[in-house]
Every structure is written in C-alpha cells, then in structure tokens.
Chimera marker file (.cmm) of the C-alpha trace (Angstrom):
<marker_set name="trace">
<marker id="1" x="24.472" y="2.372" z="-33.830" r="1" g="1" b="0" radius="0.5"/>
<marker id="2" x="22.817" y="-0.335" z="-32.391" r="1" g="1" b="0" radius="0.5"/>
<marker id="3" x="21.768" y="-1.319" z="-29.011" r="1" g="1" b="0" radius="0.5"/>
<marker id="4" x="20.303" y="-4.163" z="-27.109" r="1" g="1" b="0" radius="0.5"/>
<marker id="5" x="17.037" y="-4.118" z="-24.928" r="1" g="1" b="0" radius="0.5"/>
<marker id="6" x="16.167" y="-8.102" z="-22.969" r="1" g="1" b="0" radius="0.5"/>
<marker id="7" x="18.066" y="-9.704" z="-25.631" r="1" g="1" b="0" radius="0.5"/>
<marker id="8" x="16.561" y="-7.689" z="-28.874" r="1" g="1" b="0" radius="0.5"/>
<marker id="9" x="19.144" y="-5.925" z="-30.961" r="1" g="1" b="0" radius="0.5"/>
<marker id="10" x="17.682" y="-2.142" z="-32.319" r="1" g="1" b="0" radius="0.5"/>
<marker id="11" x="18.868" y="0.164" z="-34.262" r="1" g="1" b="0" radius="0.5"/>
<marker id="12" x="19.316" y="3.811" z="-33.204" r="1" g="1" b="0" radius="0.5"/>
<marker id="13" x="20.062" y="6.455" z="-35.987" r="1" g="1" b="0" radius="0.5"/>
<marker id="14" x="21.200" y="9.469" z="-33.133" r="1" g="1" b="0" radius="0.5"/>
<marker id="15" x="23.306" y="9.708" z="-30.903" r="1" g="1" b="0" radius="0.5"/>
<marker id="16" x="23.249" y="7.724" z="-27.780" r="1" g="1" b="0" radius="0.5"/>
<marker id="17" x="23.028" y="10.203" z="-24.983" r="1" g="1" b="0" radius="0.5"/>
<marker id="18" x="26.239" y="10.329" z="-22.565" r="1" g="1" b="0" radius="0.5"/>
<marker id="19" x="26.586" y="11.163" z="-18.433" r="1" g="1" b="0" radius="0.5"/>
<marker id="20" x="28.119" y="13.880" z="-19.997" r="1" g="1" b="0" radius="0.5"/>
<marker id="21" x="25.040" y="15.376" z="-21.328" r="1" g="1" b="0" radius="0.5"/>
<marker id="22" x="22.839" y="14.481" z="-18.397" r="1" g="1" b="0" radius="0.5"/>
<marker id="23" x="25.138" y="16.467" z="-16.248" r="1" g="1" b="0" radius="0.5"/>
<marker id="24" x="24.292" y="19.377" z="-18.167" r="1" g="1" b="0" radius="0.5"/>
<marker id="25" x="20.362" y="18.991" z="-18.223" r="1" g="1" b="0" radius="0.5"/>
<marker id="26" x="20.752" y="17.850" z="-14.737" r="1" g="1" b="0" radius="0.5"/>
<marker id="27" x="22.816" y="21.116" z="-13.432" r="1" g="1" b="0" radius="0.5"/>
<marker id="28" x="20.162" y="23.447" z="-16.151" r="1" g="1" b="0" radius="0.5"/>
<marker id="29" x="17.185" y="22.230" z="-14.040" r="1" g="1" b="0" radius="0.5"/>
<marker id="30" x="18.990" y="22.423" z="-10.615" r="1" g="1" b="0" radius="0.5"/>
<marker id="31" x="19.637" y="26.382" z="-11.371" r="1" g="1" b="0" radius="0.5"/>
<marker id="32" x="15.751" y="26.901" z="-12.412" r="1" g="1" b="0" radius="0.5"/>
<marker id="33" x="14.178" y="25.617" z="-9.424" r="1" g="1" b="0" radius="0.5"/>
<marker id="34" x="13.098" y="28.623" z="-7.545" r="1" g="1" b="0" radius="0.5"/>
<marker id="35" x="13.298" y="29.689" z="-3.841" r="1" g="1" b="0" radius="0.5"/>
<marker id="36" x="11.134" y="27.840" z="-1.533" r="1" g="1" b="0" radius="0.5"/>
<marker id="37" x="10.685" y="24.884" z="-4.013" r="1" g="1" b="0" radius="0.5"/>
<marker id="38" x="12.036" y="21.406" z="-4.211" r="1" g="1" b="0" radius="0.5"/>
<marker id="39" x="12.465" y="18.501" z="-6.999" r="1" g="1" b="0" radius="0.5"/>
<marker id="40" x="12.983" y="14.878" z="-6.476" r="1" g="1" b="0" radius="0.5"/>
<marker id="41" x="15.817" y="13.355" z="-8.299" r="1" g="1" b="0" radius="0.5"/>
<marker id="42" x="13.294" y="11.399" z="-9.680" r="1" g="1" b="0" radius="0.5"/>
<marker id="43" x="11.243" y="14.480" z="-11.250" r="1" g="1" b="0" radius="0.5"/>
<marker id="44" x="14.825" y="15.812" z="-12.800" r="1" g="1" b="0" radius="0.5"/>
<marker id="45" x="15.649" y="12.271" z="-14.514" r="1" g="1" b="0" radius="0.5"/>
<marker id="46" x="11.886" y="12.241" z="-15.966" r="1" g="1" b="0" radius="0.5"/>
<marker id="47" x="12.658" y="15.679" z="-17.245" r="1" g="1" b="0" radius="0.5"/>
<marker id="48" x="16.199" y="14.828" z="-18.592" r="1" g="1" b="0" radius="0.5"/>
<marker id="49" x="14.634" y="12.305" z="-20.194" r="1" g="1" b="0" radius="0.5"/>
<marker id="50" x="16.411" y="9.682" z="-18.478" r="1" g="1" b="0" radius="0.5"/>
<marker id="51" x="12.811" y="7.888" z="-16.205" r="1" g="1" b="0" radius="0.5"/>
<marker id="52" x="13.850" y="5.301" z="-13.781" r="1" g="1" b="0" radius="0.5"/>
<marker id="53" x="17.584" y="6.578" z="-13.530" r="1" g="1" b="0" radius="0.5"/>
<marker id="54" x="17.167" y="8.793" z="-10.313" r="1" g="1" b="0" radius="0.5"/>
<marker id="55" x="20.065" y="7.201" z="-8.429" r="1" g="1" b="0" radius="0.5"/>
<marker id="56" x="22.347" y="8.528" z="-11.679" r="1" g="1" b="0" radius="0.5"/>
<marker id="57" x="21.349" y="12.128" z="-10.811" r="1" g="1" b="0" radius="0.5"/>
<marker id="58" x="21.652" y="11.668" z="-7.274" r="1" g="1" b="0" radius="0.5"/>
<marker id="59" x="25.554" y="10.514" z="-7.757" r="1" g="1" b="0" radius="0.5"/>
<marker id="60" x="25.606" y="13.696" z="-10.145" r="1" g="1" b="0" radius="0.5"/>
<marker id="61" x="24.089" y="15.506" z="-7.972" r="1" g="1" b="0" radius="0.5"/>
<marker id="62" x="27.185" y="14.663" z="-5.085" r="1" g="1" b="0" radius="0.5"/>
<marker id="63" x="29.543" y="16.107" z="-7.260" r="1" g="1" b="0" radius="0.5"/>
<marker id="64" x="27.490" y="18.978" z="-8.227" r="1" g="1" b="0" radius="0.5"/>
<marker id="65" x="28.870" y="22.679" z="-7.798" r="1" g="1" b="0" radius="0.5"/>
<marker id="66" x="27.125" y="23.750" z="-4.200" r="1" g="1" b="0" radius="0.5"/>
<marker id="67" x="28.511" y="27.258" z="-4.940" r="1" g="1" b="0" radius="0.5"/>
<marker id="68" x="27.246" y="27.741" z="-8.301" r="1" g="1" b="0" radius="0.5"/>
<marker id="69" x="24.341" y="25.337" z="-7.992" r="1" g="1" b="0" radius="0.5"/>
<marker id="70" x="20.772" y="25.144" z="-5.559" r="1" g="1" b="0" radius="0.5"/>
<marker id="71" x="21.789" y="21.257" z="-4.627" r="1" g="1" b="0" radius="0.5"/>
<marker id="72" x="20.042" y="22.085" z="-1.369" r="1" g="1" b="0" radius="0.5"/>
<marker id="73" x="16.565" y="22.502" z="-3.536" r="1" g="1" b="0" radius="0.5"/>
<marker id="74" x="17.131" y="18.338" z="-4.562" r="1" g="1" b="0" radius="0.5"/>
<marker id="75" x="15.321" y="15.423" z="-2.113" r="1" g="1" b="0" radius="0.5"/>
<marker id="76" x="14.170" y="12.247" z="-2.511" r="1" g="1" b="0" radius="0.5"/>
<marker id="77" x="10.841" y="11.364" z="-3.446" r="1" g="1" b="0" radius="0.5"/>
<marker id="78" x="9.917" y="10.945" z="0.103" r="1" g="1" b="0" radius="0.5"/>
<marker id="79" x="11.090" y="14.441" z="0.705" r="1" g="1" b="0" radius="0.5"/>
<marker id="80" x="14.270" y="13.169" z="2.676" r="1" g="1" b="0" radius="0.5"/>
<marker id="81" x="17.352" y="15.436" z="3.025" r="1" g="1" b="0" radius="0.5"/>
<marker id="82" x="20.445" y="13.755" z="1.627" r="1" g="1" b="0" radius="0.5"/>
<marker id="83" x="22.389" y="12.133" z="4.276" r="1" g="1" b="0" radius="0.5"/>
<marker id="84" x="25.996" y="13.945" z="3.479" r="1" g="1" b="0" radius="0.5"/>
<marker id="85" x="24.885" y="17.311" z="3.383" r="1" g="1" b="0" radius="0.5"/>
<marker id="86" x="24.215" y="18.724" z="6.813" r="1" g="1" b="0" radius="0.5"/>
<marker id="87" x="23.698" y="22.112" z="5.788" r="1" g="1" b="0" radius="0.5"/>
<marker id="88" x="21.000" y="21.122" z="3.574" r="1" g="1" b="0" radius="0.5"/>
<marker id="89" x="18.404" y="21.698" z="6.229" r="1" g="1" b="0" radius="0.5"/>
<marker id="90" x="19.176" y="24.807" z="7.592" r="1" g="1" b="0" radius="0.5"/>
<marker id="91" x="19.688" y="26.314" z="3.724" r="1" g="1" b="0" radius="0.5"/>
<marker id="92" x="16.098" y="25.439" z="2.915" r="1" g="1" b="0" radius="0.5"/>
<marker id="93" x="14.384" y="26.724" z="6.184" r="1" g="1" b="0" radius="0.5"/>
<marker id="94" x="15.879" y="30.173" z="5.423" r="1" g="1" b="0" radius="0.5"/>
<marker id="95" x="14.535" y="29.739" z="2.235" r="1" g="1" b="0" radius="0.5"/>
<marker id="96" x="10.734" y="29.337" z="4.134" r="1" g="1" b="0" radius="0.5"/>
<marker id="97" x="10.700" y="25.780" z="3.503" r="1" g="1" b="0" radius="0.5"/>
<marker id="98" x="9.322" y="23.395" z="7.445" r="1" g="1" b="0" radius="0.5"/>
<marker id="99" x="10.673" y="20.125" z="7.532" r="1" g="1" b="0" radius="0.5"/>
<marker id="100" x="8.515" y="17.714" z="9.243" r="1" g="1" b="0" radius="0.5"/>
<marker id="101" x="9.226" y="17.147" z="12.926" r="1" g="1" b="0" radius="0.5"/>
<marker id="102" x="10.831" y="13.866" z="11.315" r="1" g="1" b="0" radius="0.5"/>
<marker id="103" x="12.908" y="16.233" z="8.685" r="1" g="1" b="0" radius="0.5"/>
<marker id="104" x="11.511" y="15.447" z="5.723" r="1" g="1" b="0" radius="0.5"/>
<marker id="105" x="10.008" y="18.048" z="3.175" r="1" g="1" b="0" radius="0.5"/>
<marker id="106" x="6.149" y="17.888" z="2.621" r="1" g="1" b="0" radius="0.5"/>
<marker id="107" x="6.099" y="17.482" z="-1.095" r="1" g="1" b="0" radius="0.5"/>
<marker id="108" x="2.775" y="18.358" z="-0.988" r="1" g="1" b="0" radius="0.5"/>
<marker id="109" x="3.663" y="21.803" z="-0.397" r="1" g="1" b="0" radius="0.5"/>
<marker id="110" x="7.134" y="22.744" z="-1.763" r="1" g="1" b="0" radius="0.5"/>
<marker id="111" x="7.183" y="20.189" z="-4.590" r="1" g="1" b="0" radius="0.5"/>
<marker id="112" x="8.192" y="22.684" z="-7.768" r="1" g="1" b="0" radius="0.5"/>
<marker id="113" x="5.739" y="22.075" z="-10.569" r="1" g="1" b="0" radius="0.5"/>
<marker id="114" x="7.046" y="22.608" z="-13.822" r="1" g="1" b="0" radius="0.5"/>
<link id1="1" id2="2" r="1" g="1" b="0" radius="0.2"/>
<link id1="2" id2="3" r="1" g="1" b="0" radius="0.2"/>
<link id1="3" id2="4" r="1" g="1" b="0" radius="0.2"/>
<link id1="4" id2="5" r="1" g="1" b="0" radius="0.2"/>
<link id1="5" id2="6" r="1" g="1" b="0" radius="0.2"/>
<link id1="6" id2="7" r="1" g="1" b="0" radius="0.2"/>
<link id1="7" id2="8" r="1" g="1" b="0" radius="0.2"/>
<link id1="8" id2="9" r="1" g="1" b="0" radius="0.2"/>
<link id1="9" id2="10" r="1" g="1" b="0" radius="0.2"/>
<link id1="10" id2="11" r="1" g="1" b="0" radius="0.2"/>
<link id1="11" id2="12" r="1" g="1" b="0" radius="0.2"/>
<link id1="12" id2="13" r="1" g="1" b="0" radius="0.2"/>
<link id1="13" id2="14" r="1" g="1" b="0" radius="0.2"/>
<link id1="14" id2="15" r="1" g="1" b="0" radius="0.2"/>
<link id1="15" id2="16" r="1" g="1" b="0" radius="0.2"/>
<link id1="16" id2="17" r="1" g="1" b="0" radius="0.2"/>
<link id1="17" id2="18" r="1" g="1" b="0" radius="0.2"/>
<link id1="18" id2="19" r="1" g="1" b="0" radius="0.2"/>
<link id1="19" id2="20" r="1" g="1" b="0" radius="0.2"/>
<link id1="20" id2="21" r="1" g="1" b="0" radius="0.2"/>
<link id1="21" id2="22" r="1" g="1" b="0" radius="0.2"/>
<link id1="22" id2="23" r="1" g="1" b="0" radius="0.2"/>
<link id1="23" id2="24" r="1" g="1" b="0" radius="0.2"/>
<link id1="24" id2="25" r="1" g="1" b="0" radius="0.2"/>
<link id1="25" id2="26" r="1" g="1" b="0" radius="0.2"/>
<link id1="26" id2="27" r="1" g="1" b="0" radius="0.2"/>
<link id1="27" id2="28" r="1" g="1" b="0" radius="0.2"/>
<link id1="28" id2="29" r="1" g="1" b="0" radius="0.2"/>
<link id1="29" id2="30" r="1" g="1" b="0" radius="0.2"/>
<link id1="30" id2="31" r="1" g="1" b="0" radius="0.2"/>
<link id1="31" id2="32" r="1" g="1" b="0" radius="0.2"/>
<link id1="32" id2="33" r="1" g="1" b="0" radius="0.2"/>
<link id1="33" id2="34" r="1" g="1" b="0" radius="0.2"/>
<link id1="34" id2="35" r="1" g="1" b="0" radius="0.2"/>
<link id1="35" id2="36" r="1" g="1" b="0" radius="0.2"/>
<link id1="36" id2="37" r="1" g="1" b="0" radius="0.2"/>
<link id1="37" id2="38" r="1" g="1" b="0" radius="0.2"/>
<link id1="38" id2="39" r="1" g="1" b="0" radius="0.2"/>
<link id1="39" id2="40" r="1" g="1" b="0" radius="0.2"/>
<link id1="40" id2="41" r="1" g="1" b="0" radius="0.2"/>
<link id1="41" id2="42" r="1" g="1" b="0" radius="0.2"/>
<link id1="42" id2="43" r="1" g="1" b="0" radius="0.2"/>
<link id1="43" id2="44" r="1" g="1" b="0" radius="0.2"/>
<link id1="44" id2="45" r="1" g="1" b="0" radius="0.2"/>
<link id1="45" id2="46" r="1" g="1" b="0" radius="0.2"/>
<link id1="46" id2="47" r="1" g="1" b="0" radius="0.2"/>
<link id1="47" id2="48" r="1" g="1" b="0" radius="0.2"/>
<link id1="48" id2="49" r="1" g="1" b="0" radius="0.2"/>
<link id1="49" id2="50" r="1" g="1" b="0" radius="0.2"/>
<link id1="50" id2="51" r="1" g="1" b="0" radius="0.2"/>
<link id1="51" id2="52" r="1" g="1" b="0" radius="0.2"/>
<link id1="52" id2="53" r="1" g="1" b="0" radius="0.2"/>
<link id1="53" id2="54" r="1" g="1" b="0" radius="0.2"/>
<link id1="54" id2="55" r="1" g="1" b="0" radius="0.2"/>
<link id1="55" id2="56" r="1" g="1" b="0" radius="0.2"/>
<link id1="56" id2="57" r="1" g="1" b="0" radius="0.2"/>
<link id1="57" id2="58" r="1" g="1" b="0" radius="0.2"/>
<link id1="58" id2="59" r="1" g="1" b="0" radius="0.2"/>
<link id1="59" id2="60" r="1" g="1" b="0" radius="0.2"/>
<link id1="60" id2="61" r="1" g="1" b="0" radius="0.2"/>
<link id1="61" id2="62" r="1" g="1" b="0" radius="0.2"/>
<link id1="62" id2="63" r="1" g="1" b="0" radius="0.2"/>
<link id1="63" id2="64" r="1" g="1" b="0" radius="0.2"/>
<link id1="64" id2="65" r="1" g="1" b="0" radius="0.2"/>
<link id1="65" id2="66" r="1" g="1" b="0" radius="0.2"/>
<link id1="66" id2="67" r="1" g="1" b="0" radius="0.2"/>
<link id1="67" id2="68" r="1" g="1" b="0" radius="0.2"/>
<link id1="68" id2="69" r="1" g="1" b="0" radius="0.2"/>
<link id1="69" id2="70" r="1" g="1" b="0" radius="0.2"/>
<link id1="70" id2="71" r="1" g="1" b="0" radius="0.2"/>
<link id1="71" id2="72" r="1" g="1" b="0" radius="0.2"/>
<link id1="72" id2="73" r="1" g="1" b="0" radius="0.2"/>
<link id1="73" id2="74" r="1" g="1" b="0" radius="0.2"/>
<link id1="74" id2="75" r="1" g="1" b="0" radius="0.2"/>
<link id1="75" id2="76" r="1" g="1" b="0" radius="0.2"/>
<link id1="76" id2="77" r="1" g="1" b="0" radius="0.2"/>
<link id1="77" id2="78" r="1" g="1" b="0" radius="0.2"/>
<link id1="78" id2="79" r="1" g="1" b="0" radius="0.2"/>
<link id1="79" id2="80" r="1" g="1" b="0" radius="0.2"/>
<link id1="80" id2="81" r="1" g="1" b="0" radius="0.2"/>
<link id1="81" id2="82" r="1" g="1" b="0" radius="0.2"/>
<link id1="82" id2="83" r="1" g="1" b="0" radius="0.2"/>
<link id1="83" id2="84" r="1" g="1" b="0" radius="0.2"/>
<link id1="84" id2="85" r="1" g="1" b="0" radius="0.2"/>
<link id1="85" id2="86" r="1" g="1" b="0" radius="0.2"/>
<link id1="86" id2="87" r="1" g="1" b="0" radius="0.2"/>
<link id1="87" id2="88" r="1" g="1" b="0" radius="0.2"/>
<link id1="88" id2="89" r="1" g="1" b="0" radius="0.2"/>
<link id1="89" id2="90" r="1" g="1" b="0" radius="0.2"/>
<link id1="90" id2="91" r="1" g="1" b="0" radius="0.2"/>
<link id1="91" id2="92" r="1" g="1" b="0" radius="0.2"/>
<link id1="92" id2="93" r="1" g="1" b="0" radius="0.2"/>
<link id1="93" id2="94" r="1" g="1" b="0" radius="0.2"/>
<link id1="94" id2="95" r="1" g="1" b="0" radius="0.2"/>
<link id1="95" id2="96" r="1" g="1" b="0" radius="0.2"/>
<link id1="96" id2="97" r="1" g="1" b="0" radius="0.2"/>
<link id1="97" id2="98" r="1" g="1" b="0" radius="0.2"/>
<link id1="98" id2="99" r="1" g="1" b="0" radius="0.2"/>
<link id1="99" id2="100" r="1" g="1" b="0" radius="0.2"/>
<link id1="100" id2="101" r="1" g="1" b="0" radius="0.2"/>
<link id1="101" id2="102" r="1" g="1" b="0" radius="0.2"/>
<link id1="102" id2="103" r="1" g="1" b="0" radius="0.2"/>
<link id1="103" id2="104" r="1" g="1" b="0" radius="0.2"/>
<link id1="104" id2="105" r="1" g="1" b="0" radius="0.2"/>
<link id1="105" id2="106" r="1" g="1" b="0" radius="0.2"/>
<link id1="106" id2="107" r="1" g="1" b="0" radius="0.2"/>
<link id1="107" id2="108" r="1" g="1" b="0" radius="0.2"/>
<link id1="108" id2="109" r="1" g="1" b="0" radius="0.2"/>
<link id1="109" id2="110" r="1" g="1" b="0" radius="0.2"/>
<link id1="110" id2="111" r="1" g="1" b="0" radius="0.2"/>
<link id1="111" id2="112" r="1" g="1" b="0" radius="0.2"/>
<link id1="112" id2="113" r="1" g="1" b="0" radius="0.2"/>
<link id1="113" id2="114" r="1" g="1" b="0" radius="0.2"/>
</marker_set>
C-alpha cells in the first residue's frame, strides 16, 4: 500500500487505519475517563494515535452514544463546553467539577492524566 506525504510517495506494509477504528479507540478512552475528570479531544487523538486530528474526534464525538458513553467528560483544549450539548454543564458539576464564572473547565485541575 502506498501513500503520499507533500508530494513523496511511501510505502506502508500494514494496514492503513480507518474512522472506523478510531471510533473504537475514541469511544474505549471516552468510557475510562473517570468521575470528576476531563480530556481534550486533542489528548484522545494523541492517544489514538491520530496527533493533530482533534476536530475528527470531536465530529465522532457528536455522534457518540450519550447513554452508553461519558461525552460530557470531553472539552476543548481551552476547557470549553461543546456548544450543542446544553446538559453538558450541569452533568459535570454533579460530578464535582466548577466551571469558571466564564464556563470553561480549569484544566489545571480536572484535566485526567493518563
């Protein structure tokens, strides 16, 4: 299989990696981070092994499961609330997370740290 990088052709002996499969890691991580924590979509593409692709998780992220999945746990690397999902606030404050008076998270304190 080959694939091309700024104009370079390379060869790749496994298999290219599919949305598919980064729904999966993405939705494995979502159900590990524990109460009171958060992750960026940022941190879960760096741990997917998919850097620089945050805005890919985030549209997996919209479709995610809310009933089976923690979606509420995901922010931004600011530590802003996605804009769709009113209920995200109130779900983490029960979970003992503050939002800034702005309502952001403070990363500093609720980041999850793998």
């Amino acid at each position: 299989m080959f694939f091309h990088v700024k104009g370079k052709e390379y060869l790749c002996s496994m298999k290219q990696p599919t949305i598919e499969t980064l729904r999966g890691e993405v939705y494995d991580i979502v159900r590990q981070i524990p109460r009171g924590r958060v992750l960026t979509y940022g941190r879960i593409a760096e741990l997917c092994g998919w850097s620089n692709h945050s805005r890919l998780v985030g549209r997996i992220m919209r479709t995610a499961p809310d009933a089976v999945l923690p979606c509420h746990r995901v922010v931004n690397a600011s530590g802003c609330l996605a804009p769709h999902y009113p209920a995200q606030a109130s779900l983490l404050e029960k979970e003992g997370v503050r939002l800034t008076p702005s309502g952001k998270v403070p990363l500093r304190e609720y980041l999850w740290e793998l």
